[in-house]
N, C-alpha and C positions, 0 to 999 in steps of 0.2 A: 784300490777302492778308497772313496772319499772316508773321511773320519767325520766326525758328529761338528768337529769341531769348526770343520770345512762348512758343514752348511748353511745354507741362507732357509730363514723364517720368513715371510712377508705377514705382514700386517696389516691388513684393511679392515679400518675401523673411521665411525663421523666423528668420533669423539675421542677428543685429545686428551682426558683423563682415561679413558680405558689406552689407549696406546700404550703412555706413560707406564701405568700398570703392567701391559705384557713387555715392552723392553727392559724394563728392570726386572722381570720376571728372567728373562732370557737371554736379554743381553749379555751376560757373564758366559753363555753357554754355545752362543752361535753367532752368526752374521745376521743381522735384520735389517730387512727394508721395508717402508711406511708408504700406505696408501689411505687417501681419505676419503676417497668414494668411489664406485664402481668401475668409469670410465679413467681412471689414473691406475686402477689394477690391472687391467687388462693392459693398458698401453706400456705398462712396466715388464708387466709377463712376457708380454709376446718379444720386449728388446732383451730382458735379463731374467729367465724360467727361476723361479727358486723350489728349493727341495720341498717344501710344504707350507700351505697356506691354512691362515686365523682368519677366516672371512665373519664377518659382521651381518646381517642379513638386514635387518632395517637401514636402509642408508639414502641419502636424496640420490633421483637420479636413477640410475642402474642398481636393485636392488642386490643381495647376495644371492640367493638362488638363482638369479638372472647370468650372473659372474659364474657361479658352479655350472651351468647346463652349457654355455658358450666354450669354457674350459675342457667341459670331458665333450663337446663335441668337435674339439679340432684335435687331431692326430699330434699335434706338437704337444699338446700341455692335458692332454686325457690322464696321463700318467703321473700329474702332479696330487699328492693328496690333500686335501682340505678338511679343515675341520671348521664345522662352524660355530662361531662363538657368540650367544644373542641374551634375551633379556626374553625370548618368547618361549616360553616354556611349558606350553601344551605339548602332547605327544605326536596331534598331529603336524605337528611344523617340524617336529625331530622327525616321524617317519617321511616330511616332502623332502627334506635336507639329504638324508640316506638315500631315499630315492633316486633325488638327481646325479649320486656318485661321491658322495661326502664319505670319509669314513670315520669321520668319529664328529662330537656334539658337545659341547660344555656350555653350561646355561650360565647366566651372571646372575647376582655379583661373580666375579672372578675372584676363585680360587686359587693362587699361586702354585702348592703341592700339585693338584689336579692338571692344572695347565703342564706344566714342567714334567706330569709323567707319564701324560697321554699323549706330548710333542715328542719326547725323547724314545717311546715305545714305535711310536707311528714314524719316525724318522729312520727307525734302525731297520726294520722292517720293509721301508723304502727303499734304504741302500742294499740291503739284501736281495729284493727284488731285480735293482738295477746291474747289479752282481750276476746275478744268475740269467737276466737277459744278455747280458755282454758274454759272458762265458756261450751259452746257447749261440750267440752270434757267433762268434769265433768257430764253435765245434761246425755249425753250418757251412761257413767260408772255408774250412780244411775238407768239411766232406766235397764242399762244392769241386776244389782245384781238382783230391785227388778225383771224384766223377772223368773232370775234364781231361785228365793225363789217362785217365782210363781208359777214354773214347779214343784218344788220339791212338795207345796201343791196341785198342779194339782193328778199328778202322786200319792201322799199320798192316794187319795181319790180314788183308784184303788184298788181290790183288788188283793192281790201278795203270799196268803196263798190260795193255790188250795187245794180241797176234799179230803181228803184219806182213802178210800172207795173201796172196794170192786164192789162196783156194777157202778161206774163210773169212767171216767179217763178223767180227766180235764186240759186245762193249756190255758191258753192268755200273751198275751204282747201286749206292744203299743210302739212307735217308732215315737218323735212328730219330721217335719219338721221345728220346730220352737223352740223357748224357751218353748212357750206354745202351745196348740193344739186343733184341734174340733172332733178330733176322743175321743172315751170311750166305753168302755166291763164294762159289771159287770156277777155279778154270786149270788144268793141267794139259800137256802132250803127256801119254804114255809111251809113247815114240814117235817116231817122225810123222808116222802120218794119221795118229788115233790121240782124238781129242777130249781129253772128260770133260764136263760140266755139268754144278751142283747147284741149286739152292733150297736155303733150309729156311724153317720159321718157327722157332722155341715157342711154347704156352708162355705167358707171361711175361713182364717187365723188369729192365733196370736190371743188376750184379747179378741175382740168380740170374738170370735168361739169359745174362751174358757170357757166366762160366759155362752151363751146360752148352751154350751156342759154341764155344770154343772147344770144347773136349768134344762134342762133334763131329766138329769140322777137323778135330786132328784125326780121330778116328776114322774116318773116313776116307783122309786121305792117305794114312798111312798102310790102310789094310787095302788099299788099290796098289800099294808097289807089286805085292805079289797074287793079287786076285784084281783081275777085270772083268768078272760078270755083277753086272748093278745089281740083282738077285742075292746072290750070296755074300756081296760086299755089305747089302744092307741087311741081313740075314746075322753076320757076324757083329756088326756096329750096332744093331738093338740088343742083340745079348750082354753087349756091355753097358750101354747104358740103363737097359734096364734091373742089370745088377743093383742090390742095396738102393734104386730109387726112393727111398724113404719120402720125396717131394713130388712125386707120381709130376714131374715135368715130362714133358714127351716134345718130340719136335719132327714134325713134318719137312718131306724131302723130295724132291726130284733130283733125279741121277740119272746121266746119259753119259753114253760114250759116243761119238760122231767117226766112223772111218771116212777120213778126208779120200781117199782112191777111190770109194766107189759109193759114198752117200749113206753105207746103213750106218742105221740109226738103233743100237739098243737101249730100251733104257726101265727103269723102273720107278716105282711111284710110291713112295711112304705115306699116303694122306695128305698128300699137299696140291693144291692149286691144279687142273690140269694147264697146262702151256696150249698158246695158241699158234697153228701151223696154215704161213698162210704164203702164196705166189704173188710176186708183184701182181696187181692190178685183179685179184682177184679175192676172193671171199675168203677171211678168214673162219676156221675151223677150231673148235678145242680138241685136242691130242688124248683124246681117251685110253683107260687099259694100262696093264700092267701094276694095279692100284691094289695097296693093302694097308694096312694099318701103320698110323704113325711109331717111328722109332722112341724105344724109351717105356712100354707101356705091359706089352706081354714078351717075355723072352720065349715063348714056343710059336711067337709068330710065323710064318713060312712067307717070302717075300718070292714076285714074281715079275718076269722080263717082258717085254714085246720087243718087238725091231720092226721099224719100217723102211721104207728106201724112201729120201730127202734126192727132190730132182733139182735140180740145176736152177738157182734163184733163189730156194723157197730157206722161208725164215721161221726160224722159231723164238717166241715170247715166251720166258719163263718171266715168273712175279707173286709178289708176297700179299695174302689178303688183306694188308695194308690199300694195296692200288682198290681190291673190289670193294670194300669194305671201309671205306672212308666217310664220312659223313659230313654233309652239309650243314648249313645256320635252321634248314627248315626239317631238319632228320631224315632227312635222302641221302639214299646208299647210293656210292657211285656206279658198283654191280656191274655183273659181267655184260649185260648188254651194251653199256657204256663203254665200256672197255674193248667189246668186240663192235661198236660203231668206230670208235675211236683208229683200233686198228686198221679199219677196212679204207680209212680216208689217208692213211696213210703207211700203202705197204708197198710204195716204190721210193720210201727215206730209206739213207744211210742207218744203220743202227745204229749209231751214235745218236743220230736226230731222232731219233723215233724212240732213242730210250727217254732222254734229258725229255723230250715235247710233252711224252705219256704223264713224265712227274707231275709237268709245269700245269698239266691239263686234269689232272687230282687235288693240285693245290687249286687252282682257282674255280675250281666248281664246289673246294669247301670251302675257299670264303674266308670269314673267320673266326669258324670254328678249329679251335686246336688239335692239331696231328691230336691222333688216342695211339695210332699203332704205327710199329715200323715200315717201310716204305723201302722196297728192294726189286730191281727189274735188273733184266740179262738179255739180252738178244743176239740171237747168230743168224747169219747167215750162210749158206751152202756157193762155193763159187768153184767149182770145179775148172 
């Protein structure tokens, strides 16, 4: 941090006997630099900022008020303080001065005491401030990195090596509104020929959304090594999260298992999204059923399956209310109709195309308006 002794005073004043006056007033105490009329202040400010300014308000030219309003309204020298120093000693000239962003007023004659204890209060007071903004900076730049080492292990714990198989065609991505995020996909074999896949979408944003998105997704998959009914697996995984929720976060899920031999399909539904199930060249559909309340919220919920048989071609689009739910510059929801036009123009793409297109086709129908929400898609394919 600067010392008192470190800092620069400026001076602007039309009159060379008041100068005189405040440099031997403060010359022993600081660095000074001299300005003698409005446009020499500025021009000095803007090449060398000093820690606080003696503005003069009567001056030819560029008055002082004039100097104070240009000052606090450029982002480089709003921060510098002024006082001003005059000969006009109504009250309403001291409350225009305050007004315009001055913080403190000393009338003349010049007082010596006065001057020297209302520069050296208003100076420390400065450096205190500029203290406390550089600290504040700092704590923002370490939260910022670790944010981003955050993401990178959030995102790590994703998987990003799809199947390459014959009998299925895979892909997801995720898109967090934030450093960090509460959406997550996964993908498992349970054995050779029985497929899981998941995704999930936490309430809320940023570290929380992100822990409960991860303890989740461990639970989830860990209570599938020895349970595979989507039913009871998410039966089990709400009674754990919804233990001790003291942050009543919940997070919505679809869960499927895919038997690659012969196409059934069971799966269950936490409150999330339904997925759209559609055949090349044909109309998609939303995947209704099997729907109960999101994970995380009541532990006597009772969770339920459906199964259907997946023919030969057909695809399913799982996705986060991020894709429906995104908004445009004129408050237009992207919405499921969008989403199920979107698909229907394109359900003889590879899922890799038809995942990446879907995003590309969210982002530029919002324009730019800023993500609000996560952004996570999944698509399979059935290829017997």
């Amino acid at each position: 941090m600067k010392s008192l002794s470190e800092c620069t005073v400026m001076v602007v004043d039309d009159t060379e006997e008041n100068i005189d006056i405040l440099v031997e007033t403060l010359g022993d105490d600081y660095k000074i630099s001299v300005a003698m009329d409005g446009e020499a202040a500025l021009e000095d400010i803007a090449e060398n900022p000093p820690d606080l300014i003696l503005l003069d308000i009567m001056m030819p030219g560029i008055d002082g008020y004039e100097v104070c309003r240009r000052l606090k309204a450029d982002p480089e020298t709003n921060d510098i303080p002024i006082i001003f120093i005059t000969a006009m000693g109504e009250m309403k000239d001291e409350e225009e001065g305050l007004k315009l962003g001055a913080i403190d007023y000393i009338r003349k004659p010049i007082t010596p005491v006065i001057v020297k204890t209302k520069v050296k209060n208003q100076l420390m007071a400065h450096l205190a401030h500029v203290k406390e903004l550089r600290e504040g900076t700092a704590t923002l730049e370490k939260i910022e990195k670790e944010l981003q080492v955050a993401r990178v292990l959030q995102m790590d714990i994703l998987p990003r090596s799809f199947p390459e198989r014959n009998d299925v065609d895979l892909f997801a991505t995720l898109k967090p509104a934030r450093q960090v995020g509460g959406d997550f996909y996964d993908f498992f074999f349970l054995d050779a020929d029985r497929l899981c896949f998941v995704i999930g979408d936490v309430s809320g944003k940023g570290v929380p959304a992100a822990l409960f998105m991860s303890a989740a997704k461990a639970w989830i998959k860990s209570t599938m090594q020895t349970d595979h009914n989507t039913d009871s697996i998410l039966d089990t995984v709400n009674k754990e999260l919804a233990e001790e929720n003291d942050t009543c976060t919940f997070v919505t899920v679809f869960l499927g298992v895919l038997d690659l031999r012969n196409g059934n399909l069971s799966f269950s539904n936490a409150g999330h999204n339904a997925p759209l199930l559609f055949q090349s060249g044909g109309e998609p559909e939303f995947l209704e059923g099997g729907k109960s309340m999101m994970l995380g919220i009541d532990d006597e919920t009772i969770y339920t399956s459906k199964s259907i048989q997946l023919q030969p071609g057909q695809c399913l689009c799982l996705y986060t209310d991020g894709i429906t739910e995104a908004f445009n510059e004129t408050n237009e929801e992207f919405s499921d109709e969008r989403l199920k036009d979107f698909i229907s123009r394109s359900t003889e793409r590879p899922v890799k195309e038809l995942v990446e297109l879907l995003v590309q086709e969210v982002e530029f129908f919002a324009g730019k308006r800023p993500q609000a929400d996560d952004i996570t898609v999944l698509a399979l394919r059935y290829l017997p």
